[in-house]
N, C-alpha and C positions, 0 to 999 in steps of 0.2 A: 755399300762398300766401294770403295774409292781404288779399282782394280790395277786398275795399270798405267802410264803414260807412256805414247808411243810420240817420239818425234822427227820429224826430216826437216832439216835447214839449209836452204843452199841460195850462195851471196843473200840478199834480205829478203829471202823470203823464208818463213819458218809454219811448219803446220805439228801443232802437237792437238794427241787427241786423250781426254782421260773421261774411263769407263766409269759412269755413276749407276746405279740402282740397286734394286734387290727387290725378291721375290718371297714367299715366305716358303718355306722346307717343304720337302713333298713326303708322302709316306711310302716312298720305298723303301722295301727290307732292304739291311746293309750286307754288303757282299762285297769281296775279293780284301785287297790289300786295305782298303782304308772300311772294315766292316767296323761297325759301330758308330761314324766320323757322320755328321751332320752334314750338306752341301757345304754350308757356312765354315765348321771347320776345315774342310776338307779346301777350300778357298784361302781359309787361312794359312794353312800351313803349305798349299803353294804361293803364296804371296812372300813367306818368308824365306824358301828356299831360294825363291825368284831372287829376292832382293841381297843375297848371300851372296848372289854367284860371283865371282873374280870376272868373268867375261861371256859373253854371249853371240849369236848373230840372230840380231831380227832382219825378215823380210817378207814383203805384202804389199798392200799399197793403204792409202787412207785417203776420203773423200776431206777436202778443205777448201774451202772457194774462195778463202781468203790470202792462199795461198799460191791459188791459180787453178784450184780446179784438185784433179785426182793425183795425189804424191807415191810415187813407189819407190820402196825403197830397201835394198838389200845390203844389210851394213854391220859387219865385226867389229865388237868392240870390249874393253876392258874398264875395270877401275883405276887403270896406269893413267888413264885418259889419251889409249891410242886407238885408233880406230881404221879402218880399212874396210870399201865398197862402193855401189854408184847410188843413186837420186835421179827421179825425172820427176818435171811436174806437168800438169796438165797431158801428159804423154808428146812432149814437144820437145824432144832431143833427151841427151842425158850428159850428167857430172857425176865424174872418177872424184874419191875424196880419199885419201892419207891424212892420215894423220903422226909421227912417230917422233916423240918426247919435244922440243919445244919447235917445232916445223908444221907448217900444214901444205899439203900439196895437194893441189887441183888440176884436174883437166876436164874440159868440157867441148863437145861437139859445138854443129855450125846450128844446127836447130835450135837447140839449148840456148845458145847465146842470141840467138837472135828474140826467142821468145822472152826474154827477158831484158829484153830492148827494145821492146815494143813501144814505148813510153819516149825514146831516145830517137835523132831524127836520122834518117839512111846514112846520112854521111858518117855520124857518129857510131852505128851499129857496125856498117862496114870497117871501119877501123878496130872495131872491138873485136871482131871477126876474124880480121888481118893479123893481129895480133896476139890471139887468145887461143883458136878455134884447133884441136886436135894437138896442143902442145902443155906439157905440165907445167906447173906452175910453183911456186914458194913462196910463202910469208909467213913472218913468224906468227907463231899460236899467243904470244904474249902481247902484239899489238891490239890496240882498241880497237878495230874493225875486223879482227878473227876472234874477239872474245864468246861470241854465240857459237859459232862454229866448234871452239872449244870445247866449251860447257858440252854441246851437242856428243862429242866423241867421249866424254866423261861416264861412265857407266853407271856413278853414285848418281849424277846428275839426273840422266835420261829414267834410271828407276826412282826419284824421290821424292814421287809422288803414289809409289806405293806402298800401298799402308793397311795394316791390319787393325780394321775395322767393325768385326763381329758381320759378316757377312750374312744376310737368310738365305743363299741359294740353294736351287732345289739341283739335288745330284739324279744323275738321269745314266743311260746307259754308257758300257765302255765298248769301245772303239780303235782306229788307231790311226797317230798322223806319222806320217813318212817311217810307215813302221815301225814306230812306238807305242805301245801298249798305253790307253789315255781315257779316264772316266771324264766324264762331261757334264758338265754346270750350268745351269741356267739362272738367267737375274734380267729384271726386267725396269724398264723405270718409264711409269705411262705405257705409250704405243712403242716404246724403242725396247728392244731386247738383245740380252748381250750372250754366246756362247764362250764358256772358256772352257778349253782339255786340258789336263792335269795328267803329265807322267803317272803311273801306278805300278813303274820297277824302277828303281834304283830312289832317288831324291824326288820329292814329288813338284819338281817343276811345270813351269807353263809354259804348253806345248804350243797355245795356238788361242788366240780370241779373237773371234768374229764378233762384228758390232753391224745390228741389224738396225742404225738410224736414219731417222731421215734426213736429219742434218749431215752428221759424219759417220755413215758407213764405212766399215773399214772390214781386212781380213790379215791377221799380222801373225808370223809362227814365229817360234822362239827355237833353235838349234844350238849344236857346238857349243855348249854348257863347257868353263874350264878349258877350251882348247886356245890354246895361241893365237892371238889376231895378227894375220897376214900383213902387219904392216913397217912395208921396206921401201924406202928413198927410194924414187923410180931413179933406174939406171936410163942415160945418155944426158942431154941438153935438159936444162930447165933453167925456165925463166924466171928470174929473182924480180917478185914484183916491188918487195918493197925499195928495192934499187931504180926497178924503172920507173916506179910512180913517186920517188923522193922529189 
C-alpha cells in the first residue's frame, strides 16, 4: 500500500517521502471501534478520510540527503492551496512560508540563507544575507519559479499519492498521540518498517506515521483536521521580489 506522501520544499530544494510496503494481517481478535476491520482495512479507510480532508497540519521532520540532510517541517494547509508554517533543512537555520490566494510570502533567517549558499561565493551570499535575511518577502504563486512551491501548499497535491490500495497491515495495540485515542498499524517492506496511528473517535484519520528506514526515516503527525489555515499577509514592510529581481 502506497500510504502517504509527505513533502517540504523550500527555494529548490524539495524532499518528499512515500511510504511503500505491507505485511501480512496478524491474528489479533478485533476489538473497540473498528471490531471486525482487517489492519489492511482499517489502513484503508484512514487513507480515505485522510485524503477527504479540506485541510490539515503536518509536522515532524524527514531524513532526505538529497535535500540536504534531515527536513523538519510544521505546516497548515488546505485544498484552497493556502498554506501557513516554517521549514529547515539540514537543522541550518529556518523558512517562515505563506501562502494566501495568488501571493506567496517568505521569510528566512541568516543561517538558512546562508546554508543554502553554500554553492554561492562570500560575496554573493553576503548580499543575499543583506538583503533577504529576517525580512518577508512576495511573489507571485503563478510565476514559473513559485510553481513547486505552490503545488507544495495545495492539499490535493501534497495527498495525491495517497491511495487505497488493499493494504495487509497487521493492526496492533491502541494508544494515544497528543491525546487522541489511535489503534496502530504495522507494514513492513524488506528491513524498513513503517508505524501508522489511525484516530478511533470521530473520522478515522492519520494521526501520525513513523518510518523506520534506512534511507528516509522519518516521524510526521497529522493535526487540525477542518480547522482554518492561519494564513494572513504579514503585516508591515515586505519586499516585492518579483519587482526587485525584474
Amino acid at each position: 500500500m502506497r500510504r502517504t506522501a509527505l513533502a517540504a520544499l523550500c527555494i529548490a530544494a524539495a524532499a518528499t517521502v512515500t511510504l511503500t510496503g505491507c505485511l501480512p494481517g496478524g491474528d489479533d481478535k478485533p476489538k473497540g471501534p473498528f471490531a471486525g476491520l482487517s489492519g489492511g482495512e482499517i489502513a484503508d479507510k484512514a487513507v480515505k478520510a485522510t485524503s477527504n480532508a479540506t485541510s490539515l497540519r503536518m509536522k515532524g521532520e524527514i531524513q532526505d540527503d538529497s535535500a540536504g540532510g534531515k527536513v523538519e517541517i510544521d505546516m497548515a494547509m488546505n485544498k484552497k492551496g493556502d498554506c501557513a508554517g516554517t521549514m529547515s533543512i539540514g537543522g541550518q537555520g529556518k523558512a517562515e512560508l505563506i501562502k494566501s490566494g495568488d501571493t506567496i510570502y517568505m521569510k528566512y533567517d541568516e543561517a538558512f540563507l546562508r546554508a543554502q549558499s553554500k554553492d554561492s561565493s562570500k560575496e554573493e551570499t553576503d548580499m543575499v544575507v543583506d538583503m533577504l535575511a529576517g525580512k518577508w518577502t512576495k511573489t507571485s504563486a503563478t510565476a514559473e519559479d513559485s510553481k513547486d512551491i505552490a503545488s507544495f501548499c495545495d492539499l490535493d497535491t501534497v495527498l495525491s499519492d495517497v491511495e487505497d490500495t488493499n493494504s495487509d497491515a497487521e493492526r496492533g495495540k491502541t494508544t494515544t498521540v497528543d491525546g487522541t485515542s489511535a489503534i496502530t498499524l504495522t507494514e513492513r517492506d524488506g528491513k524498513d518498517r513503517y508505524t501508522l496511528y489511525v484516530a478511533t473517535e470521530g473520522k478515522p484519520y492519520l494521526l501520525r506515521v513513523v518510518s523506520k528506514s534506512a534511507d528516509e526515516p522519518g516521524d510526521i503527525t497529522f493535526t487540525d483536521y477542518e480547522k482554518p489555515v492561519p494564513a494572513e499577509a504579514p503585516k508591515g514592510d515586505v519586499l516585492d521580489l518579483d519587482k526587485e529581481l525584474s
